[in-house]
C-alpha positions in Angstrom: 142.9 150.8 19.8 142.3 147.5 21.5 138.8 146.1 22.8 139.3 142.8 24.5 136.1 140.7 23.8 136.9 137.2 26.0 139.4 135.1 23.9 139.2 137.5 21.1 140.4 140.7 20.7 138.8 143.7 18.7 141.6 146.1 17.3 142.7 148.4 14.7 143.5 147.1 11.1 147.6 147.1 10.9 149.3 146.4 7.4 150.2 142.7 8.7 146.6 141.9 8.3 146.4 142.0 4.3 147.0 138.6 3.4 144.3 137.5 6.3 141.9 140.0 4.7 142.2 139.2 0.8 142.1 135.2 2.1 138.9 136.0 4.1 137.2 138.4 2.4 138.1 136.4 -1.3 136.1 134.1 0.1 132.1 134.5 -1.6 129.9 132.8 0.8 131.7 135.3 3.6 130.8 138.3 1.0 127.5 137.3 -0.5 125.4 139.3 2.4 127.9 142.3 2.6 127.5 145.1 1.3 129.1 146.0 -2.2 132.0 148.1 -0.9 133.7 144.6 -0.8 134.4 143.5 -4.3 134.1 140.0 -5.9 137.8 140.0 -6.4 139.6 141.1 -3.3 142.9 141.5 -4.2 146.1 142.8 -1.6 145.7 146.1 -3.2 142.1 146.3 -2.3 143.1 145.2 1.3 146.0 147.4 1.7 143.8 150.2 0.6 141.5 149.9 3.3 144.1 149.3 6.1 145.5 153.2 5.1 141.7 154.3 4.9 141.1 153.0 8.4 144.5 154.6 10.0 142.9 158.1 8.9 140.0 157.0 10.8 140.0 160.3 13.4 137.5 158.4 15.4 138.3 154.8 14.6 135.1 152.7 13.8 136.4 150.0 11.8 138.3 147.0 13.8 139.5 143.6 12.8 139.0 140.3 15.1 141.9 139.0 15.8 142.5 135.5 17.5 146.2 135.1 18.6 148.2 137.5 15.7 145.9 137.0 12.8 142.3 138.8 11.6 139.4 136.4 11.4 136.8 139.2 10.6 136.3 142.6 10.9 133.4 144.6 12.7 132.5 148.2 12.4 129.9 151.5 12.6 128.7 153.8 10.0 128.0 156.7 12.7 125.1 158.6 11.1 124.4 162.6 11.0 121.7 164.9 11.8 118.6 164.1 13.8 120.3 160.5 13.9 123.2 161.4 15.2 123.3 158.9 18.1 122.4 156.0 15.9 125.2 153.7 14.1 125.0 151.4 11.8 126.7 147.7 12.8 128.4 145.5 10.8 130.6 142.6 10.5 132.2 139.5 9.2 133.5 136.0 10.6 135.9 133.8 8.1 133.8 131.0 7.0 136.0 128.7 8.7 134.8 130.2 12.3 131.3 130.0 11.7 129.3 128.9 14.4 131.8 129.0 17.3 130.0 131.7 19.1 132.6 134.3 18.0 130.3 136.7 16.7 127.9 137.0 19.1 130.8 137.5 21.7 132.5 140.1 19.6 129.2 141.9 18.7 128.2 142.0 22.5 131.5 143.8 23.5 131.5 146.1 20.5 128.2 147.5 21.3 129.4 147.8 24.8 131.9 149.7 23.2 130.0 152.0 20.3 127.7 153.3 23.6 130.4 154.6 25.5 133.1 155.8 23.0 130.2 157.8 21.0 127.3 158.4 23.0 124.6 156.2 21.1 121.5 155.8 22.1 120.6 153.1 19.0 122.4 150.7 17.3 120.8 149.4 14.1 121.9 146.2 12.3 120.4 145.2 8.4 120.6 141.5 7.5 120.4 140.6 4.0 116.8 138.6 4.2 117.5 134.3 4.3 120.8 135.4 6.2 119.2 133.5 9.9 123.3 132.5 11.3 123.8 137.0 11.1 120.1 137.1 12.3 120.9 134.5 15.4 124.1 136.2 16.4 122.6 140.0 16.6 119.7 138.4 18.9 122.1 136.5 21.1 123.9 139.9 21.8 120.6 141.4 22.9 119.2 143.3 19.6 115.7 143.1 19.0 114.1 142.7 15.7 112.0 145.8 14.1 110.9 144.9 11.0 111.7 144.0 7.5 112.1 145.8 4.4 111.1 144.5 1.4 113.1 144.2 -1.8 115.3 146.8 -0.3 118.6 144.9 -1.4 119.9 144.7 -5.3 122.9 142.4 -5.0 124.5 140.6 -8.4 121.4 141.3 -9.9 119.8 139.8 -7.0 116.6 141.7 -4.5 116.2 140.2 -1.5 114.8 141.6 1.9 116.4 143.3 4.3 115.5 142.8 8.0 116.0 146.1 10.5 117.7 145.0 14.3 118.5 147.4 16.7 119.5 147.5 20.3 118.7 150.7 22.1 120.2 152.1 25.3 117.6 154.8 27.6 118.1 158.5 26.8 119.6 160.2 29.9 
């Protein structure tokens, strides 16, 4: 599946994409505000493992960001159940090395654009780890609105920081 997003393209994970992955996401200042499905010590394994999980996807939800051939970040949704099923959960990643480019904020804007009309949202939510302002900036660029925060919510390495709640929410029908 392909999502253009300008000069950028959102698409599914292919096996070519380990080494870009275990470079990237090796990288701890790209993984200290992600959550802990990502481990310290990325290794091809780790990366080839999620590639195969993502091709079962029956609804694909996860996506790398791809410039040219190669994946500078990923982006996905945890689709949530019950009386929230048309909320989804956003995340994603940039390699450090793109950081402030405006990438993000273009990618995020298309793949909302996206999550709403593939899976009938009506809310996407966004959690920032708390002292995390470059995620922050990027969700508010692409139009998400900030809710709240909630405090101490995070235990990462030992560490508890806040978490700050950002949504953008389309009109019921």
């Amino acid at each position: 599946m392909n999502i253009p997003a300008g000069q950028y393209l959102i698409r599914s994970w292919v096996p070519e994409d380990a080494g870009a992955l275990v470079r990237h996401v090796s990288n701890p200042n790209v993984t200290e505000t992600l959550a802990v499905r990502f481990p310290r010590a990325y290794s091809e394994a780790h990366a080839k493992a999620w590639i195969d999980l993502c091709a079962l996807e029956a609804d694909p939800v996860n996506f790398a960001i791809v410039e040219g051939d190669e994946a500078i970040g990923g982006i996905g949704l945890t689709l949530q159940r019950g009386t929230r099923r048309r909320t989804a959960e956003l995340g994603f990643w940039l390699a450090e090395e793109r950081w402030g480019e405006g990438i993000a904020t273009t990618v995020v804007r298309a793949f909302a654009d996206f999550a709403f009309a593939q899976f009938d949202l009506l809310r996407l939510a966004a959690y920032v780890f708390g002292g995390n302002g470059a995620s922050a900036r990027v969700l508010q660029k692409a139009g998400f609105v900030y809710e709240g925060t909630l405090h101490s919510s995070i235990v990462k390495d030992e560490r508890v920081v806040d978490e700050l709640v950002y949504a953008l929410v389309r009109a019921a029908p």
